[in-house]
PyMOL Python script that loads the backbone (N, CA, C, O; Angstrom):
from pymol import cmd

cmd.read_pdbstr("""\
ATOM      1  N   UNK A   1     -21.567 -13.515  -6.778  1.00  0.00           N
ATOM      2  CA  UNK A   1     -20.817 -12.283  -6.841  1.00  0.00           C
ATOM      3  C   UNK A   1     -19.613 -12.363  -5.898  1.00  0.00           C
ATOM      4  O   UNK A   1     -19.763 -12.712  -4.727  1.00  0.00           O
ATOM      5  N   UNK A   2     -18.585 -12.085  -6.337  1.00  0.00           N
ATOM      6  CA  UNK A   2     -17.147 -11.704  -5.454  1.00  0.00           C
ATOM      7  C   UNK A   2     -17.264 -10.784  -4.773  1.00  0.00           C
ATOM      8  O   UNK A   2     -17.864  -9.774  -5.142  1.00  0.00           O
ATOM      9  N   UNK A   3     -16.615 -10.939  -3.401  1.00  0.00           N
ATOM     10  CA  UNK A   3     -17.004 -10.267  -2.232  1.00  0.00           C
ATOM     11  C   UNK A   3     -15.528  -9.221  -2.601  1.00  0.00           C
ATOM     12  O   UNK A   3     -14.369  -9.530  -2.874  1.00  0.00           O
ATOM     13  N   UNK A   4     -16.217  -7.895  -2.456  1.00  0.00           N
ATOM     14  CA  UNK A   4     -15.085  -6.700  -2.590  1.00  0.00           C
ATOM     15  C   UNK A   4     -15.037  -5.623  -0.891  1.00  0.00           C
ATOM     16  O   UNK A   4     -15.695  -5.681   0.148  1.00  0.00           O
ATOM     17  N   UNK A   5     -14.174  -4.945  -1.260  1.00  0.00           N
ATOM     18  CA  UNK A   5     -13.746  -4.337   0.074  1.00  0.00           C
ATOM     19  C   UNK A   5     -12.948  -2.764  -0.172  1.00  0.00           C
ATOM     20  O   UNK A   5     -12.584  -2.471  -1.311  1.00  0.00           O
ATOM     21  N   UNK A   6     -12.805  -2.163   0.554  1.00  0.00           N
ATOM     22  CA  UNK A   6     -12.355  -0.967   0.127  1.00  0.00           C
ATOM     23  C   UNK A   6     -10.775  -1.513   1.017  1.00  0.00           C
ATOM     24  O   UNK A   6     -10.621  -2.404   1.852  1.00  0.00           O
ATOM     25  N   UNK A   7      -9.837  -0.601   0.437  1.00  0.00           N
ATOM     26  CA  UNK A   7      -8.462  -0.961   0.774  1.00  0.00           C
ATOM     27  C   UNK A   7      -8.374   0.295   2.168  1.00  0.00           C
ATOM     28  O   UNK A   7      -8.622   1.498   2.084  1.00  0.00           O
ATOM     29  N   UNK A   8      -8.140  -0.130   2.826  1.00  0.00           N
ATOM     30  CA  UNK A   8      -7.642   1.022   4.476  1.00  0.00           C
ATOM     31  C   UNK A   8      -5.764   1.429   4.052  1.00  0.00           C
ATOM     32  O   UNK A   8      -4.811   0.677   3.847  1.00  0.00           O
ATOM     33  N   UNK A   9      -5.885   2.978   4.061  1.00  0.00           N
ATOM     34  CA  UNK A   9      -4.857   3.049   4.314  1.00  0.00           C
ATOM     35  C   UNK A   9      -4.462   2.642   5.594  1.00  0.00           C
ATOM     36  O   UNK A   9      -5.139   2.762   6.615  1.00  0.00           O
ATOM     37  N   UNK A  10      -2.992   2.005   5.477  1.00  0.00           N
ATOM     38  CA  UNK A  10      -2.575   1.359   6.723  1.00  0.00           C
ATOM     39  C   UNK A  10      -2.416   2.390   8.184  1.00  0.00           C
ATOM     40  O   UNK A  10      -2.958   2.163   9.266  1.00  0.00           O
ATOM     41  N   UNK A  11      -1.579   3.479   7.873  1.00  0.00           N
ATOM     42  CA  UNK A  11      -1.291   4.608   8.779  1.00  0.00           C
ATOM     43  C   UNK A  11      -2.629   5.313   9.164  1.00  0.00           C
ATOM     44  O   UNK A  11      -2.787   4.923  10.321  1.00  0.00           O
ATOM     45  N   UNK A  12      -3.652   6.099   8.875  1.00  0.00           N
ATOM     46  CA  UNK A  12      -4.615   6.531   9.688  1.00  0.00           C
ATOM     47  C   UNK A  12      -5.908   5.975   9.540  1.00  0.00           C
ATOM     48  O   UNK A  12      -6.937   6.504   9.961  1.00  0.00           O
ATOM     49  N   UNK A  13      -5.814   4.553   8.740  1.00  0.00           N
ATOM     50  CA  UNK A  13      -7.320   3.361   9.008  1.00  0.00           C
ATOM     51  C   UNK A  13      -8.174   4.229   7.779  1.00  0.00           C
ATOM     52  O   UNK A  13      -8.890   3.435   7.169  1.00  0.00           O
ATOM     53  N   UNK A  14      -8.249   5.085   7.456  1.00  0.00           N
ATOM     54  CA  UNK A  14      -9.235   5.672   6.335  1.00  0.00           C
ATOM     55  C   UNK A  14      -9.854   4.784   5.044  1.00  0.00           C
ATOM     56  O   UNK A  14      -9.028   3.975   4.623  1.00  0.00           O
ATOM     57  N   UNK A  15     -11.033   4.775   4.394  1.00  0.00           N
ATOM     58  CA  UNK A  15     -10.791   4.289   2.802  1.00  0.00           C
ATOM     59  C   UNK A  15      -9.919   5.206   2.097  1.00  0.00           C
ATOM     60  O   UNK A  15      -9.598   6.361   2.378  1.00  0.00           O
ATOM     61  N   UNK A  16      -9.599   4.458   1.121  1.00  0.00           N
ATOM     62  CA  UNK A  16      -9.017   5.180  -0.021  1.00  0.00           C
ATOM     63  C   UNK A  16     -10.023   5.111  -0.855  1.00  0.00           C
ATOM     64  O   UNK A  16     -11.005   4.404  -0.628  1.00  0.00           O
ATOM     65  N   UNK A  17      -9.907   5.734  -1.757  1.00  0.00           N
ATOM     66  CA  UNK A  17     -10.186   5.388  -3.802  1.00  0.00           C
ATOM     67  C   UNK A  17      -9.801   4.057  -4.110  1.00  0.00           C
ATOM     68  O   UNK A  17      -8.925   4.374  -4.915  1.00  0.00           O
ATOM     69  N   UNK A  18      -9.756   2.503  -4.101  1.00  0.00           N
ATOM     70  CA  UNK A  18      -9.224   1.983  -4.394  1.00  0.00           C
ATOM     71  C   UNK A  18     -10.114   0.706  -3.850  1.00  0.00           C
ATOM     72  O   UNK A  18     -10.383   0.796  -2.652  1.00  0.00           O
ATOM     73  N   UNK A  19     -10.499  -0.189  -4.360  1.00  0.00           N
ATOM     74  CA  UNK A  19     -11.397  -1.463  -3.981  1.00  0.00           C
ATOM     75  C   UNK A  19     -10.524  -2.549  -4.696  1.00  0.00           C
ATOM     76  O   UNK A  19      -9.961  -2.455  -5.787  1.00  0.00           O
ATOM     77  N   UNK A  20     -10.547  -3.653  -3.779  1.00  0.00           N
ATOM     78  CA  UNK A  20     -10.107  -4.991  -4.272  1.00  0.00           C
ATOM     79  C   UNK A  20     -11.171  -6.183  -3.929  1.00  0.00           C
ATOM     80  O   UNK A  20     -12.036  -6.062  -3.062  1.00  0.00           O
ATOM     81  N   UNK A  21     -10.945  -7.613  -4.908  1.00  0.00           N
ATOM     82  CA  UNK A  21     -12.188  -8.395  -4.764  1.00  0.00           C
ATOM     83  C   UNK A  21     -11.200  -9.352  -4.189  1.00  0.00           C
ATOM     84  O   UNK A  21     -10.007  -9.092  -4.029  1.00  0.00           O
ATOM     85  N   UNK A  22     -11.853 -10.611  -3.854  1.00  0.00           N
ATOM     86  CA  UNK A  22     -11.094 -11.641  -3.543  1.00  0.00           C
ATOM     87  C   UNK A  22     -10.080 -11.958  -4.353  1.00  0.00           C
ATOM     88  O   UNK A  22      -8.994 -12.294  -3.882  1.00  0.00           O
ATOM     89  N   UNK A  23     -10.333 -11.884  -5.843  1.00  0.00           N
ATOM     90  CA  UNK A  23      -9.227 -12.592  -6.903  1.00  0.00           C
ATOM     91  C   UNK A  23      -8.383 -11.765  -7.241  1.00  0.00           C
ATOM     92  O   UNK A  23      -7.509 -11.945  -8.089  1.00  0.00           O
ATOM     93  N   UNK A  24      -8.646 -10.428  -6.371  1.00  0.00           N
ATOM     94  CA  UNK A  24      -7.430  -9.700  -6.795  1.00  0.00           C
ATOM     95  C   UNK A  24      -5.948  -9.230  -6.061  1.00  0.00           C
ATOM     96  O   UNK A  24      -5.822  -8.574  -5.027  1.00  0.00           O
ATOM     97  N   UNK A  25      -4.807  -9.820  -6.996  1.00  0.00           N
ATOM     98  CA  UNK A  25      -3.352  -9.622  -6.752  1.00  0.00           C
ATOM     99  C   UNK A  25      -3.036  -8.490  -7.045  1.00  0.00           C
ATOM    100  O   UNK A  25      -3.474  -8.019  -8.094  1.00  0.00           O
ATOM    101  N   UNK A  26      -2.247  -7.779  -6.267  1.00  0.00           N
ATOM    102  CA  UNK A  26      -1.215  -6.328  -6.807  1.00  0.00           C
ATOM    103  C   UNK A  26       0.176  -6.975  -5.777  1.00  0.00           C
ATOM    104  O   UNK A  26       0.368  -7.263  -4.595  1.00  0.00           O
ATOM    105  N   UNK A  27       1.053  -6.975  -7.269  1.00  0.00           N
ATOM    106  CA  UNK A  27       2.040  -7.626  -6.607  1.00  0.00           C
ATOM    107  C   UNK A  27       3.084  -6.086  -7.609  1.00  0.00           C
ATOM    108  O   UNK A  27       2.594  -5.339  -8.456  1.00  0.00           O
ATOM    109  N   UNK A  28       4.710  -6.071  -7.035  1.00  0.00           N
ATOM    110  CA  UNK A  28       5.496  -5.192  -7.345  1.00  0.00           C
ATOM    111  C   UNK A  28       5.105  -3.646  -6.981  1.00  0.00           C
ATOM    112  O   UNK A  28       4.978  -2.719  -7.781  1.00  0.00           O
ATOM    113  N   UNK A  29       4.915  -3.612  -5.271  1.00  0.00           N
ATOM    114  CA  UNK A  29       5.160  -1.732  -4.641  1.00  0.00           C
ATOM    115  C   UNK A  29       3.586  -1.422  -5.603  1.00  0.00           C
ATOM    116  O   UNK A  29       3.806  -0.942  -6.715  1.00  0.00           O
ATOM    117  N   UNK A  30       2.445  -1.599  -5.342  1.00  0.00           N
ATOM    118  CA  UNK A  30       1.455  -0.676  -6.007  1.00  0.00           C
ATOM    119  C   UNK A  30       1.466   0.691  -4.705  1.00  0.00           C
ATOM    120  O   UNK A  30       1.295   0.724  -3.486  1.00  0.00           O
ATOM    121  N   UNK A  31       1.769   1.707  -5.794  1.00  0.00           N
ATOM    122  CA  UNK A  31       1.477   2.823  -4.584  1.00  0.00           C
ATOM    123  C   UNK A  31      -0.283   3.453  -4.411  1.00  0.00           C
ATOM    124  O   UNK A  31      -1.030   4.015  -5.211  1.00  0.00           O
ATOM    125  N   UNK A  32      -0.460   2.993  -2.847  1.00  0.00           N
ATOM    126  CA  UNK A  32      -1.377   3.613  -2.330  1.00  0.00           C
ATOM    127  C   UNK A  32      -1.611   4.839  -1.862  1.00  0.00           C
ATOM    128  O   UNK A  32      -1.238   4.866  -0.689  1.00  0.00           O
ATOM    129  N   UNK A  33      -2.219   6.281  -2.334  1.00  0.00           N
ATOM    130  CA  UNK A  33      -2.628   7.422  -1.850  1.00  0.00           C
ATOM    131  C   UNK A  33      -3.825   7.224  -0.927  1.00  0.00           C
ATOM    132  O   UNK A  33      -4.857   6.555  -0.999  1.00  0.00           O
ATOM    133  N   UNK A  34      -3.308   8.041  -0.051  1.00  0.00           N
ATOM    134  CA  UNK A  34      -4.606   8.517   1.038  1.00  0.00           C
ATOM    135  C   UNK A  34      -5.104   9.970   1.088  1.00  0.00           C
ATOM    136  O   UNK A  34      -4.520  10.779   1.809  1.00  0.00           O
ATOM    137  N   UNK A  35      -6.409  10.408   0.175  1.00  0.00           N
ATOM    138  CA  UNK A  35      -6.664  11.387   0.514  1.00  0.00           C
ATOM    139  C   UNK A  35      -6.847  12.353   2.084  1.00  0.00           C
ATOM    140  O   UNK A  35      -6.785  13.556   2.337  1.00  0.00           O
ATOM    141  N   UNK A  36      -7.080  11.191   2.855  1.00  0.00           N
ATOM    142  CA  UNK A  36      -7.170  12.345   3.999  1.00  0.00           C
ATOM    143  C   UNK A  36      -5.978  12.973   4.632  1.00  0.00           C
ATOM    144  O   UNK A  36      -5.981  14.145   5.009  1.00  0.00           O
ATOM    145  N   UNK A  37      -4.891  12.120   4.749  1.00  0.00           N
ATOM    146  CA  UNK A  37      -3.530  12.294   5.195  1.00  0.00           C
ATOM    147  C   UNK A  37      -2.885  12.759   4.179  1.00  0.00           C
ATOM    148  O   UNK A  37      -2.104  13.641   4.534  1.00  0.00           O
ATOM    149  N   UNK A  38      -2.866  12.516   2.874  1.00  0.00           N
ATOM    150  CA  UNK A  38      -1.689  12.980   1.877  1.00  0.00           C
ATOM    151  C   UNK A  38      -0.902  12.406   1.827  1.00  0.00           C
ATOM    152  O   UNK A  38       0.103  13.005   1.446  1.00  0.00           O
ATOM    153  N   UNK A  39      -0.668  10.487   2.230  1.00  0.00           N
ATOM    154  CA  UNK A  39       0.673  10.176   2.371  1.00  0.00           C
ATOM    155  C   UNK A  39       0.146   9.206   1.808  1.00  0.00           C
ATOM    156  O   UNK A  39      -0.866   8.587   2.138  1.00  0.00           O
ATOM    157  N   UNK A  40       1.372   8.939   0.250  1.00  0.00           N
ATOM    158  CA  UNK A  40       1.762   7.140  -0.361  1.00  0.00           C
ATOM    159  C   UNK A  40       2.383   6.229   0.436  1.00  0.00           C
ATOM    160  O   UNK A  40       3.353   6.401   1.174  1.00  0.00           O
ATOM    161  N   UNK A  41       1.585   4.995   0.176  1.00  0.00           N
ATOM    162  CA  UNK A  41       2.918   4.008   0.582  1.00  0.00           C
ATOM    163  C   UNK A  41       2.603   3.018  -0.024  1.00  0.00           C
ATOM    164  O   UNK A  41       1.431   2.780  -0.314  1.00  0.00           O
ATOM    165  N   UNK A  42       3.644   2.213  -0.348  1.00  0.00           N
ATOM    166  CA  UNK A  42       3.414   0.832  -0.998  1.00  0.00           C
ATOM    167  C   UNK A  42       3.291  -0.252  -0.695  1.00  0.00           C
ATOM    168  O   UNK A  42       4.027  -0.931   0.021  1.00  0.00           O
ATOM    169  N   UNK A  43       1.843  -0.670  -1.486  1.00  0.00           N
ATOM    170  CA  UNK A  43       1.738  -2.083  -0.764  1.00  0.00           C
ATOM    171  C   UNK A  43       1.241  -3.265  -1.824  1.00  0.00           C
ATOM    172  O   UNK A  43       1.122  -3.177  -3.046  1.00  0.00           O
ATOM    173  N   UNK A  44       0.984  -4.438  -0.920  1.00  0.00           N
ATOM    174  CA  UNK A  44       1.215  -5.524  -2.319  1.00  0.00           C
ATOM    175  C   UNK A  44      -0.521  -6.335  -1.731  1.00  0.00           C
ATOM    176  O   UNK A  44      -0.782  -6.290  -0.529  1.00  0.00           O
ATOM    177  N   UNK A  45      -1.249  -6.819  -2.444  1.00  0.00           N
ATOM    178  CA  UNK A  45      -2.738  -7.193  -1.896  1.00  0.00           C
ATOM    179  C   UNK A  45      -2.534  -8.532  -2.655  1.00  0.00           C
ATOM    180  O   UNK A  45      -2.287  -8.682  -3.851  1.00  0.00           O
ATOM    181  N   UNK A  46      -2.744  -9.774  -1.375  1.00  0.00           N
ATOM    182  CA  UNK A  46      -3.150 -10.558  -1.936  1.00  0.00           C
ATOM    183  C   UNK A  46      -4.198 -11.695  -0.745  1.00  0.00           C
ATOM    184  O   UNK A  46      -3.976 -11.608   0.462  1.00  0.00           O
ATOM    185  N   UNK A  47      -5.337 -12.737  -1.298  1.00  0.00           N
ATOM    186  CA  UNK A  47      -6.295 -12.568  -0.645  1.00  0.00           C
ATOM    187  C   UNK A  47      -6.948 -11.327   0.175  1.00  0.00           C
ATOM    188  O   UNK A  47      -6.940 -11.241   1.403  1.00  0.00           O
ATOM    189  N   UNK A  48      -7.506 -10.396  -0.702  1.00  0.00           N
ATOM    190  CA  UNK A  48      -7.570  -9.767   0.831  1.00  0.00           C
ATOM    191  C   UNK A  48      -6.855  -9.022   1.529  1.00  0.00           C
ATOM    192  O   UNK A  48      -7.228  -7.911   1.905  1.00  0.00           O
ATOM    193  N   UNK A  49      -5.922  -9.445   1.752  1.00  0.00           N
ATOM    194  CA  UNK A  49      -4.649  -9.216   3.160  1.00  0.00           C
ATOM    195  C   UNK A  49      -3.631  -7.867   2.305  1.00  0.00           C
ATOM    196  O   UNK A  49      -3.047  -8.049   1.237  1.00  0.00           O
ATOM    197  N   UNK A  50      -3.631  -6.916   2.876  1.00  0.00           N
ATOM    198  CA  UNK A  50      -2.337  -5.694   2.387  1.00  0.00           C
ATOM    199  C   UNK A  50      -1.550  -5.862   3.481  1.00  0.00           C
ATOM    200  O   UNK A  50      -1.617  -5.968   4.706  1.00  0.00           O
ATOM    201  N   UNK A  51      -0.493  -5.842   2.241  1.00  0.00           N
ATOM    202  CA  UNK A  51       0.923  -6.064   3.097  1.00  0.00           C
ATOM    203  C   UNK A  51       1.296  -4.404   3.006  1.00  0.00           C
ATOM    204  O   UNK A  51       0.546  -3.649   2.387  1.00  0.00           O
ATOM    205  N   UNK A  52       2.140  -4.066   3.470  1.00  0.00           N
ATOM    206  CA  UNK A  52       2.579  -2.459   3.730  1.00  0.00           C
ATOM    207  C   UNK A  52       4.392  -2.822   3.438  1.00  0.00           C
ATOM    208  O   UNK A  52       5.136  -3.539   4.107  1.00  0.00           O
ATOM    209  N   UNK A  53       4.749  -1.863   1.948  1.00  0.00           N
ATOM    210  CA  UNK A  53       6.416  -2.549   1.704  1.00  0.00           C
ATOM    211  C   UNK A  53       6.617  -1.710   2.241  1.00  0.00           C
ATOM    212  O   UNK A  53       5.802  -0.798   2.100  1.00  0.00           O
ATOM    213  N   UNK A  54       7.848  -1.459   3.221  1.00  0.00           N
ATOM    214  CA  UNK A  54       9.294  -0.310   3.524  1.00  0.00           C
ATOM    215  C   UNK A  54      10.239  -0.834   2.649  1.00  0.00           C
ATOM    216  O   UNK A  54      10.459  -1.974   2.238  1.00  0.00           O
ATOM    217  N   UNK A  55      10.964   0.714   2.374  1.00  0.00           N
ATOM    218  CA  UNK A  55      11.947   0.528   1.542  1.00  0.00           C
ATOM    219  C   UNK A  55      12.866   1.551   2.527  1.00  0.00           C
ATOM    220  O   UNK A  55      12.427   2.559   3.080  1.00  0.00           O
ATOM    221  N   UNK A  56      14.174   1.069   2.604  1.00  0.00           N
ATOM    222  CA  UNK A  56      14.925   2.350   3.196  1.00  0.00           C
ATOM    223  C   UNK A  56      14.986   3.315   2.347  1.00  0.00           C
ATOM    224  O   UNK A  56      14.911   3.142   1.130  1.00  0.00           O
ATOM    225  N   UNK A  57      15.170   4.763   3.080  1.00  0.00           N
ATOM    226  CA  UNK A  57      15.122   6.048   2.344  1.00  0.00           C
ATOM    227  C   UNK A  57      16.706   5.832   1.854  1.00  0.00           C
ATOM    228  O   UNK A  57      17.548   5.087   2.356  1.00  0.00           O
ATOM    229  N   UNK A  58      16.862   6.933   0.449  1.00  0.00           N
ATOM    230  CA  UNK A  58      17.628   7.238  -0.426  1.00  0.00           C
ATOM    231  C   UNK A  58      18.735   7.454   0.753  1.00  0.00           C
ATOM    232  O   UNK A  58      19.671   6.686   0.974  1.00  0.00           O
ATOM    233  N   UNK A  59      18.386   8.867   1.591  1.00  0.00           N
ATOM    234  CA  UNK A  59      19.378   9.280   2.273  1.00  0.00           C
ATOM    235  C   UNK A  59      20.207   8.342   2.973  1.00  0.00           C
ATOM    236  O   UNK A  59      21.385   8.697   2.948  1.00  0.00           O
ATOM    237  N   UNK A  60      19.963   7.047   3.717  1.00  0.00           N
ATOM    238  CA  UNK A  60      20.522   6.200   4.086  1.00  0.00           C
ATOM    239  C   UNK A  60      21.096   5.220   3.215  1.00  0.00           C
ATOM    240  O   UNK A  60      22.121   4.627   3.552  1.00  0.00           O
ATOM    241  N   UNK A  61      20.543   5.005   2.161  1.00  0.00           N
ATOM    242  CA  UNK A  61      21.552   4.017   1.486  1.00  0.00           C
ATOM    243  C   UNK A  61      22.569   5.270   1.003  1.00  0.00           C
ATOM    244  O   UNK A  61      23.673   4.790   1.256  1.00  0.00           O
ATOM    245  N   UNK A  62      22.751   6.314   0.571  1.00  0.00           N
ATOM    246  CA  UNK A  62      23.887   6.822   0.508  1.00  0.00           C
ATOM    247  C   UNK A  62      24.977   6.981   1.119  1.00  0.00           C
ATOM    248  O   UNK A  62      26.157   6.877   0.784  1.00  0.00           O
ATOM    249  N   UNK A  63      24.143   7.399   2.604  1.00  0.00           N
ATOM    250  CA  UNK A  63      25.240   7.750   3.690  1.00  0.00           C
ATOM    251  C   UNK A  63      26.117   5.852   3.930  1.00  0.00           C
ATOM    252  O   UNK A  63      27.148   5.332   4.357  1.00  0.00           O
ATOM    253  N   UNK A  64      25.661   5.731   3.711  1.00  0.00           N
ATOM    254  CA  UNK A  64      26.141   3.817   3.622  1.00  0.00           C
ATOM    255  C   UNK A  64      27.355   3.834   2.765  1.00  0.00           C
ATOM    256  O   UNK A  64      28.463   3.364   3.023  1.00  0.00           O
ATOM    257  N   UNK A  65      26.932   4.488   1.649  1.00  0.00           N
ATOM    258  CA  UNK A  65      28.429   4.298   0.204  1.00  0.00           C
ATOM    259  C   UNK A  65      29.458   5.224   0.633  1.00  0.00           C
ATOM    260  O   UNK A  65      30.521   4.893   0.109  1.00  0.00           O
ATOM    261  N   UNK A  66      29.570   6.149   1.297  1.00  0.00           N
ATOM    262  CA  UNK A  66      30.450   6.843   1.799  1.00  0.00           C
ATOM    263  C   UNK A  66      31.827   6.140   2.087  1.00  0.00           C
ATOM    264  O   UNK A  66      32.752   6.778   2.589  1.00  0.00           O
TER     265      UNK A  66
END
""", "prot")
cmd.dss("prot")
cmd.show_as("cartoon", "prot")
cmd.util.cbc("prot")
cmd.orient("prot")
C-alpha cells in the first residue's frame, strides 16, 4: 500500500480536506483551502514535499504599468 498523508496548510499547520500519496503530482497553482483560517493559496506537491507559489498581487503589477 502507498503511504498517504494529509496536506498541512502551510500558514496555520492545520489538515485540510485534501490527501496526497507518494505518486502523487499537482503541478500548475492547485489551489489549497483551509477550513479553519479561510485562506487559499497555491501550491504544487511533488514527492510528498508542498511547495507554497506567490504570485505578486494585481495591485502591484499595475501600479508598475503606470
Amino acid at each position: 500500500m502507498k503511504q498517504t498523508e494529509w496536506i498541512l496548510y502551510p500558514v496555520c499547520g492545520s489538515k485540510t480536506r485534501s490527501r496526497i500519496r507518494e505518486d502523487t503530482i499537482l503541478i500548475n497553482n492547485y489551489p489549497l483551502y483551509c477550513p479553519k483560517c479561510r485562506q487559499e493559496r497555491l501550491i504544487e506537491v511533488r514527492n510528498l514535499q508542498t511547495i507554497v507559489i506567490t504570485e505578486p498581487d494585481t495591485l502591484d503589477v499595475e501600479s508598475m504599468n503606470v
